[in-house]
Jmol script that loads the backbone (N, CA, C; Angstrom):
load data "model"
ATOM      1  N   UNK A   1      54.311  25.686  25.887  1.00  0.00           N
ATOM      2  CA  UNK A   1      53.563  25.004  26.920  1.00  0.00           C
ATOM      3  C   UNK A   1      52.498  24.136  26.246  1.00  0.00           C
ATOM      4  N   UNK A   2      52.646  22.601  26.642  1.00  0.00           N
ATOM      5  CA  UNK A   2      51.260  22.293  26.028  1.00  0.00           C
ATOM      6  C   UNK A   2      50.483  22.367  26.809  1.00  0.00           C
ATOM      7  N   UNK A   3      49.020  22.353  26.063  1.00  0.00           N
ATOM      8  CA  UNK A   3      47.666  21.917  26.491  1.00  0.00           C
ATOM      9  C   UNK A   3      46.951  20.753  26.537  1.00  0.00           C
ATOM     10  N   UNK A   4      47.590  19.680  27.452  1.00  0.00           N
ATOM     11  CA  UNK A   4      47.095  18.141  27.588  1.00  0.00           C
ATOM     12  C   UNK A   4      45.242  18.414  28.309  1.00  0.00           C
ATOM     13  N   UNK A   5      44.651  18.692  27.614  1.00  0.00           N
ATOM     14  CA  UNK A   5      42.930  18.696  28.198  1.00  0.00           C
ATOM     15  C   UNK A   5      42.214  18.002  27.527  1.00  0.00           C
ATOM     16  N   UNK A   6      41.362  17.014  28.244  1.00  0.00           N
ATOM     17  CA  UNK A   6      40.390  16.131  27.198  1.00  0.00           C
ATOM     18  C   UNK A   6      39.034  16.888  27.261  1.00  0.00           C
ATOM     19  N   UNK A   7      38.308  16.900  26.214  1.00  0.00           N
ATOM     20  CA  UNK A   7      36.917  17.733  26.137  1.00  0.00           C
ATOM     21  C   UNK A   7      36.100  16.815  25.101  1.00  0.00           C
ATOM     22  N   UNK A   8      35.006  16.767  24.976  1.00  0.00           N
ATOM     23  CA  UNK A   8      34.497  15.569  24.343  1.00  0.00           C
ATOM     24  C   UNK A   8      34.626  16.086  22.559  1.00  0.00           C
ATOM     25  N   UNK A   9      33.872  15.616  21.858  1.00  0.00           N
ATOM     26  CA  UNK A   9      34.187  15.826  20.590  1.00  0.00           C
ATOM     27  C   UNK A   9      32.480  17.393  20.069  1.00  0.00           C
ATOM     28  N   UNK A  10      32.721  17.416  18.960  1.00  0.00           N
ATOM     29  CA  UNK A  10      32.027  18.330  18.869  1.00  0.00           C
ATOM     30  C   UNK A  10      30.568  17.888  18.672  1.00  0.00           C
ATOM     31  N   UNK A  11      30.239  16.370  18.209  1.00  0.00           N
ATOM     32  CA  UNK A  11      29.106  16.111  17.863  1.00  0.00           C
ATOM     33  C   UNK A  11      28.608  16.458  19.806  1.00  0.00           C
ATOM     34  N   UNK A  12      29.145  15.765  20.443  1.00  0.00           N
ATOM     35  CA  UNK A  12      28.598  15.601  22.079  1.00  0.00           C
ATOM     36  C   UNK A  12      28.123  17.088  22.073  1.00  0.00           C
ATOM     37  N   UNK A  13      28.768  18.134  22.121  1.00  0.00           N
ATOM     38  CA  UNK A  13      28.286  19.479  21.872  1.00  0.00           C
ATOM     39  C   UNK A  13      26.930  19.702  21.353  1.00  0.00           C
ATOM     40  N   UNK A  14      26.861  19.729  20.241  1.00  0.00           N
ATOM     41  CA  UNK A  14      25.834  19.677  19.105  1.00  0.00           C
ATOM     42  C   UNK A  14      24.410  19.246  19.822  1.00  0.00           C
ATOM     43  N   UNK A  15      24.710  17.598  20.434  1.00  0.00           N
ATOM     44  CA  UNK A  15      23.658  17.011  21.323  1.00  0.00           C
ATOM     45  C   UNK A  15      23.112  18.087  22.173  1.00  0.00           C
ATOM     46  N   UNK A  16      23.450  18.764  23.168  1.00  0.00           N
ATOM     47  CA  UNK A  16      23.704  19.240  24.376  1.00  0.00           C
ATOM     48  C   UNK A  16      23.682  18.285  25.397  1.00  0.00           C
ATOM     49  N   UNK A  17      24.816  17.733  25.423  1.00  0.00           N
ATOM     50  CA  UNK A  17      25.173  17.039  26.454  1.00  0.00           C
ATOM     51  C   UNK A  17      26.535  17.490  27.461  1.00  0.00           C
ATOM     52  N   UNK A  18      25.658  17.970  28.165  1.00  0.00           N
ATOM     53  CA  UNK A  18      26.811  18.716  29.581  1.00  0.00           C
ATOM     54  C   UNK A  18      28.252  17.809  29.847  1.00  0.00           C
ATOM     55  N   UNK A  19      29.207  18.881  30.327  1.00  0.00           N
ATOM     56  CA  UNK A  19      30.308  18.200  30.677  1.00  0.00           C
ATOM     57  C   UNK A  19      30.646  18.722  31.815  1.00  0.00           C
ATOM     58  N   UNK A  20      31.729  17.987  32.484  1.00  0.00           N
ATOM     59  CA  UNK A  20      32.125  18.358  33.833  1.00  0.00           C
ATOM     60  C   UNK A  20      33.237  17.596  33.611  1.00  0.00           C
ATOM     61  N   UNK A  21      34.782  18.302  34.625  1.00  0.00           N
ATOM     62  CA  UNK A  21      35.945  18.085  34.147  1.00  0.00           C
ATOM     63  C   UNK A  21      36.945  18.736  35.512  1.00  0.00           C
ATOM     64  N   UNK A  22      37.692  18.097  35.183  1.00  0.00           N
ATOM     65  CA  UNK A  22      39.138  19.167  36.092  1.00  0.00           C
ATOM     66  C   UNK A  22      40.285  19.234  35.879  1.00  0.00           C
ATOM     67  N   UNK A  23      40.975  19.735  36.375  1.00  0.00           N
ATOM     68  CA  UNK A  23      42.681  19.789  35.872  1.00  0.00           C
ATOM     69  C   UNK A  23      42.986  20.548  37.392  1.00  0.00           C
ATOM     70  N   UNK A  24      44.206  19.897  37.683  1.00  0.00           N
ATOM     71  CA  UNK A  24      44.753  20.605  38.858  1.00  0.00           C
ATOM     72  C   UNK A  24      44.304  20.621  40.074  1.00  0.00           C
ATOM     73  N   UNK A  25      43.420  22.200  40.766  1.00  0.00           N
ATOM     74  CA  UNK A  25      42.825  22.549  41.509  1.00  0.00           C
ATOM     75  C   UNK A  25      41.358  23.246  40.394  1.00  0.00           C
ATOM     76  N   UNK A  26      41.064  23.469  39.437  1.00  0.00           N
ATOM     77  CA  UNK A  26      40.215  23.864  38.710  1.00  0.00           C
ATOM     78  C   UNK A  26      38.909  22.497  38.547  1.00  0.00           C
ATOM     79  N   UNK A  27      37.953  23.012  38.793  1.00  0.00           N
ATOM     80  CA  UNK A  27      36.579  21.952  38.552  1.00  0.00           C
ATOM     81  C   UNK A  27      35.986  22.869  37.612  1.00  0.00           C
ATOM     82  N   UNK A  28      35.336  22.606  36.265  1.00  0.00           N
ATOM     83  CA  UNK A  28      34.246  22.979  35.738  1.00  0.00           C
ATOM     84  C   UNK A  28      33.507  22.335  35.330  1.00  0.00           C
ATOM     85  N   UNK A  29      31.911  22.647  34.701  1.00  0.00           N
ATOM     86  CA  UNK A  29      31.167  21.998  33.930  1.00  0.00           C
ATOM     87  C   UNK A  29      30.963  22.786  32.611  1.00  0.00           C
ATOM     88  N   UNK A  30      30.355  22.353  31.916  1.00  0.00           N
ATOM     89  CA  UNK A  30      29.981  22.934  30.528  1.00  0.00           C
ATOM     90  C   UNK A  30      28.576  22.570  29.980  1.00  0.00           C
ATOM     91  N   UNK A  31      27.967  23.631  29.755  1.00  0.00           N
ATOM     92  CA  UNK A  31      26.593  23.268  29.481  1.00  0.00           C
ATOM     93  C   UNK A  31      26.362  24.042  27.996  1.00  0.00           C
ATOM     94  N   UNK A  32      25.896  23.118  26.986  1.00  0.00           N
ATOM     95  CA  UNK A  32      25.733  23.556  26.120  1.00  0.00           C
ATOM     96  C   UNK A  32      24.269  23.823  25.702  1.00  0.00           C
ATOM     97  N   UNK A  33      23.579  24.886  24.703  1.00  0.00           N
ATOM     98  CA  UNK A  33      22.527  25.004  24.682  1.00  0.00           C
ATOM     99  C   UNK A  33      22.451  26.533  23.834  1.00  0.00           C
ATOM    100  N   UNK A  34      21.352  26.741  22.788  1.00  0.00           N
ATOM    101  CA  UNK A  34      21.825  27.306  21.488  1.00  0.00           C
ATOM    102  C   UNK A  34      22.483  27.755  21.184  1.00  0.00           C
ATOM    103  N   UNK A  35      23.430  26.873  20.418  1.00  0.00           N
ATOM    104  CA  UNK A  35      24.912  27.537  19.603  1.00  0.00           C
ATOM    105  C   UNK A  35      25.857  27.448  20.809  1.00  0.00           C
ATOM    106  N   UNK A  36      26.080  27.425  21.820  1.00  0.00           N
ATOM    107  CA  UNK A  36      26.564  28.099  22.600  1.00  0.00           C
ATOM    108  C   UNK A  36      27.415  27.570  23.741  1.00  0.00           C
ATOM    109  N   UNK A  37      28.563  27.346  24.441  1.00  0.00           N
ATOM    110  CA  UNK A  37      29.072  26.317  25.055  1.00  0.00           C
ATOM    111  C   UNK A  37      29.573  27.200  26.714  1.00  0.00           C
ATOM    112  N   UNK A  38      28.232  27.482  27.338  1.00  0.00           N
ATOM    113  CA  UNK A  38      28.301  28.179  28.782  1.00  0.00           C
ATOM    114  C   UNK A  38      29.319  27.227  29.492  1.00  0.00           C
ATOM    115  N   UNK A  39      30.485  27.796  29.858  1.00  0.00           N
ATOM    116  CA  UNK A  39      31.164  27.008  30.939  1.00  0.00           C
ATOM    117  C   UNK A  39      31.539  27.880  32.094  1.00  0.00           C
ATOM    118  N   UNK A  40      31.399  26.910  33.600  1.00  0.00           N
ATOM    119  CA  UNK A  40      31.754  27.750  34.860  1.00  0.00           C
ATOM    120  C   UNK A  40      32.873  26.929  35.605  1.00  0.00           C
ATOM    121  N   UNK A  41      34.036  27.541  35.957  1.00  0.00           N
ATOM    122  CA  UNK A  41      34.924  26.771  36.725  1.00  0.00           C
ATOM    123  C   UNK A  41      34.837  27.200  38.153  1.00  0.00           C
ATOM    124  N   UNK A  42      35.242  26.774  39.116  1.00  0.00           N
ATOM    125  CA  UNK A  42      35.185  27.255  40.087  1.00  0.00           C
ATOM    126  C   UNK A  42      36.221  25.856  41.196  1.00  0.00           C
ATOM    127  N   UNK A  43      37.356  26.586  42.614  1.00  0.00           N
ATOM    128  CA  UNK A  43      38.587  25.884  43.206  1.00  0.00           C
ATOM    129  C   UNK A  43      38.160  24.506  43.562  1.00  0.00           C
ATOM    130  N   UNK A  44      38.501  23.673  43.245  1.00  0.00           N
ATOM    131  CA  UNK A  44      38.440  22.499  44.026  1.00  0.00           C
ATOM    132  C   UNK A  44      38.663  22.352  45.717  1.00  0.00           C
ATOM    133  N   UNK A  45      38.670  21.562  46.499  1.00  0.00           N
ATOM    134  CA  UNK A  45      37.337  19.915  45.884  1.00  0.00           C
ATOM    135  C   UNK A  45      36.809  19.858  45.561  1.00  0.00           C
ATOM    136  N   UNK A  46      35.753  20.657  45.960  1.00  0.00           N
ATOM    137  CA  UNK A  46      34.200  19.863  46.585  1.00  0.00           C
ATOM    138  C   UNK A  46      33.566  20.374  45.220  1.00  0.00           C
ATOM    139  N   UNK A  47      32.659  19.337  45.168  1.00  0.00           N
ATOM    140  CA  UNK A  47      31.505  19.703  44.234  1.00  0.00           C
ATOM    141  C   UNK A  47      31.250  20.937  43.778  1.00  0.00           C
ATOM    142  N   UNK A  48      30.485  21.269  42.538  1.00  0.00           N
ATOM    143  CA  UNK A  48      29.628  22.459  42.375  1.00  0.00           C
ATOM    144  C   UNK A  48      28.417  22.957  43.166  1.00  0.00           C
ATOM    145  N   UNK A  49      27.777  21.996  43.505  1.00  0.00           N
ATOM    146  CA  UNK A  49      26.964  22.538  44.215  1.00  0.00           C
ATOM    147  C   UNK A  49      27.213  22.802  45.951  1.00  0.00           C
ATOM    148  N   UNK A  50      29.064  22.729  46.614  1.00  0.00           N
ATOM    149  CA  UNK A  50      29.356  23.426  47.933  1.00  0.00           C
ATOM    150  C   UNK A  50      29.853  24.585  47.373  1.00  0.00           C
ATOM    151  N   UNK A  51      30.291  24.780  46.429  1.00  0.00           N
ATOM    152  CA  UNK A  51      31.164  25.426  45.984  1.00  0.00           C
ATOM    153  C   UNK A  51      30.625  26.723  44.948  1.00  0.00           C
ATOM    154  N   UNK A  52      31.478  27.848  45.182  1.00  0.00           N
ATOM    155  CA  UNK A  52      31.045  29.029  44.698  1.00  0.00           C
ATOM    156  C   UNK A  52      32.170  29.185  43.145  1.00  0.00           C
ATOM    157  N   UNK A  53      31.585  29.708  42.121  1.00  0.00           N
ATOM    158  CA  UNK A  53      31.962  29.812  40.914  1.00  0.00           C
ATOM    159  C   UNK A  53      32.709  31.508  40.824  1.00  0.00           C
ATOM    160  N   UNK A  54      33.789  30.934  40.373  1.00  0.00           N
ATOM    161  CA  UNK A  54      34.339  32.135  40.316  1.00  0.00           C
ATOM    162  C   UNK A  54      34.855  32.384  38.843  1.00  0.00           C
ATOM    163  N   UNK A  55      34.637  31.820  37.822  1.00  0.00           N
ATOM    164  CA  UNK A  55      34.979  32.378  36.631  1.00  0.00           C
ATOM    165  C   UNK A  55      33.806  31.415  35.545  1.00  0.00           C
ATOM    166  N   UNK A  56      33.525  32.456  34.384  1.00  0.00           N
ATOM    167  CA  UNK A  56      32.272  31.993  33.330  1.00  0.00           C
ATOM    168  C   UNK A  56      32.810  32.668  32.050  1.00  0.00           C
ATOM    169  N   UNK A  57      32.436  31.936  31.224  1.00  0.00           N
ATOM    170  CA  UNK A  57      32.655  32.600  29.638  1.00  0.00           C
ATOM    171  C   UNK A  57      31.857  31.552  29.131  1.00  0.00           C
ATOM    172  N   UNK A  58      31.265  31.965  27.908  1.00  0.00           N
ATOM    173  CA  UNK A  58      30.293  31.157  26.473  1.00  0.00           C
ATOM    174  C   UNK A  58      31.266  31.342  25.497  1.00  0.00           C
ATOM    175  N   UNK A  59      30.981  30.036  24.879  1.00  0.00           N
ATOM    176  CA  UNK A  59      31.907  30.236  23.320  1.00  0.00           C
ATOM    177  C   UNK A  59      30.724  29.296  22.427  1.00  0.00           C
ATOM    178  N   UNK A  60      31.219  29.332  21.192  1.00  0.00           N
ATOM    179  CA  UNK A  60      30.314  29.109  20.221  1.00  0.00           C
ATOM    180  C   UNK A  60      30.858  27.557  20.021  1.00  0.00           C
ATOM    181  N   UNK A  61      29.463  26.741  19.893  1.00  0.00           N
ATOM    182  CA  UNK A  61      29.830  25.079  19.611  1.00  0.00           C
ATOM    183  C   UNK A  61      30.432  25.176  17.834  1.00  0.00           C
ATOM    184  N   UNK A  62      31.531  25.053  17.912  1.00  0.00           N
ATOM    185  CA  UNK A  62      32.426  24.800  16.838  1.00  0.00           C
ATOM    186  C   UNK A  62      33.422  24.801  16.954  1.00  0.00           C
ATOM    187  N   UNK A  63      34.418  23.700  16.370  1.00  0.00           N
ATOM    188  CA  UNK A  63      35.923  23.302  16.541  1.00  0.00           C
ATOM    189  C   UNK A  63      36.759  24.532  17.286  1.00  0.00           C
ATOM    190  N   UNK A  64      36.581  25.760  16.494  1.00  0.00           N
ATOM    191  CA  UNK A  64      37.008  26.800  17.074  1.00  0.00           C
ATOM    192  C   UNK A  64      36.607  26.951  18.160  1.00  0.00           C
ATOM    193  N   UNK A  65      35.626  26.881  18.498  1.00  0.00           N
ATOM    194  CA  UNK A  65      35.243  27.784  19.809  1.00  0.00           C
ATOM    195  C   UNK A  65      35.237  25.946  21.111  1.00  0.00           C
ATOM    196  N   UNK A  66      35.745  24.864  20.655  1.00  0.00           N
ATOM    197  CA  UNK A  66      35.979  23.907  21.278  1.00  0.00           C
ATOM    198  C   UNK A  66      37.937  24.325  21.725  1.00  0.00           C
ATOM    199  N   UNK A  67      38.814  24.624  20.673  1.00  0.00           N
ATOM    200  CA  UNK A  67      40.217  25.154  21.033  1.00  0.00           C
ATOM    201  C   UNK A  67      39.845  26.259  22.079  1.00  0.00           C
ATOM    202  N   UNK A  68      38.837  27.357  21.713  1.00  0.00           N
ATOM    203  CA  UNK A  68      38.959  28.169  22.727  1.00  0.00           C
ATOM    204  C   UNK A  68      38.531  27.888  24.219  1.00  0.00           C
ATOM    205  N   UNK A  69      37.266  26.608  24.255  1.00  0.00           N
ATOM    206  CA  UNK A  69      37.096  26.610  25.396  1.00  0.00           C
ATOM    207  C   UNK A  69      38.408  26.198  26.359  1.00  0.00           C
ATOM    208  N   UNK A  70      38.867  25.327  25.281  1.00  0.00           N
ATOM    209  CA  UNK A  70      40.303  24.388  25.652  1.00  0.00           C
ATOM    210  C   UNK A  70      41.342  25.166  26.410  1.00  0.00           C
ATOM    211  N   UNK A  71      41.895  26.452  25.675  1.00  0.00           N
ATOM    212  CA  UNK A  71      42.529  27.175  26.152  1.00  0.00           C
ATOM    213  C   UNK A  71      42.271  27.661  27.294  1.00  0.00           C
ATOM    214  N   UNK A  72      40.583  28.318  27.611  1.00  0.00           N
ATOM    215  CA  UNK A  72      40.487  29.253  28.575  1.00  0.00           C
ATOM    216  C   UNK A  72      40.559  28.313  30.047  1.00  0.00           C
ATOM    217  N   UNK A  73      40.319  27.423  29.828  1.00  0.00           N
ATOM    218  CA  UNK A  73      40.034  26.154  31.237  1.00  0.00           C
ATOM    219  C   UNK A  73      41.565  25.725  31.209  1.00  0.00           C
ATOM    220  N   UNK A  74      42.299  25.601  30.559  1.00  0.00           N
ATOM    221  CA  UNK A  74      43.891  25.287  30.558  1.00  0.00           C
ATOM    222  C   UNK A  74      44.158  26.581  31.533  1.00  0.00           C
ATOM    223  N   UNK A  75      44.337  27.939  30.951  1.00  0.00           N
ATOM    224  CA  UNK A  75      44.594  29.047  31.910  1.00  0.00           C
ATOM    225  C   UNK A  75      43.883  28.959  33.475  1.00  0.00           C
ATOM    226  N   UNK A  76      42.499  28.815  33.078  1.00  0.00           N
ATOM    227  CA  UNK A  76      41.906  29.156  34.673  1.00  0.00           C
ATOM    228  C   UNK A  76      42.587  27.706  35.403  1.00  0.00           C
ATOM    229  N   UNK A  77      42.780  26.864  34.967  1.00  0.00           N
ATOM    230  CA  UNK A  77      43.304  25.634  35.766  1.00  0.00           C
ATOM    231  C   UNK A  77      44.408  25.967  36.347  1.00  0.00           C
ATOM    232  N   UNK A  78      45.364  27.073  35.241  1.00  0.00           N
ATOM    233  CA  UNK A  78      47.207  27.707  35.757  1.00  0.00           C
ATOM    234  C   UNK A  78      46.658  28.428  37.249  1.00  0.00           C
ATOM    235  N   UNK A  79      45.640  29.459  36.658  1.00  0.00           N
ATOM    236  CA  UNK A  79      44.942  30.352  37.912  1.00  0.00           C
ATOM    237  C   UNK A  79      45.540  29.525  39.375  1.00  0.00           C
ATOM    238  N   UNK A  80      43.749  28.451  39.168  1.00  0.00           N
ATOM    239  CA  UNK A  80      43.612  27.853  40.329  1.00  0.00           C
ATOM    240  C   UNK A  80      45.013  27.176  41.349  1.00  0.00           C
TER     241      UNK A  80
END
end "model"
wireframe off; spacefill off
backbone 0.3
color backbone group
């Protein structure tokens, strides 16, 4: 199965410069902030702020932990 997901590069990370994204029925954002890459997805449409969050995980700002965010938002997107 591939994983077609765009996510910004790692310097954008590094910055902390938030992301927000979707695939499917899945909406998340990503907020980065020490070391650390907090992301919350939660069902489409509507915005984050009508909308209630139903899944969270942190991963660590590094290539690695950029594949992992990759992966876990690929799955919760299968979820949604």
């Amino acid at each position: 199965m591939e994983q077609e997901l765009f996510l910004p590069t790692l310097s954008s990370m590094e910055y902390g410069n938030p992301w927000t994204g979707s695939r499917k029925n899945a909406r998340w954002r990503i907020i980065p902030a020490d070391g650390q890459m907090a992301a919350e997805v939660w069902p489409g449409p509507l915005c984050y702020e009508c909308s209630t969050v139903t899944h969270t995980a942190s991963f660590p700002i590094s290539e690695e932990g950029i594949d992992q965010l990759r992966t876990w938002l690929f799955d919760r997107s299968e979820e949604l």
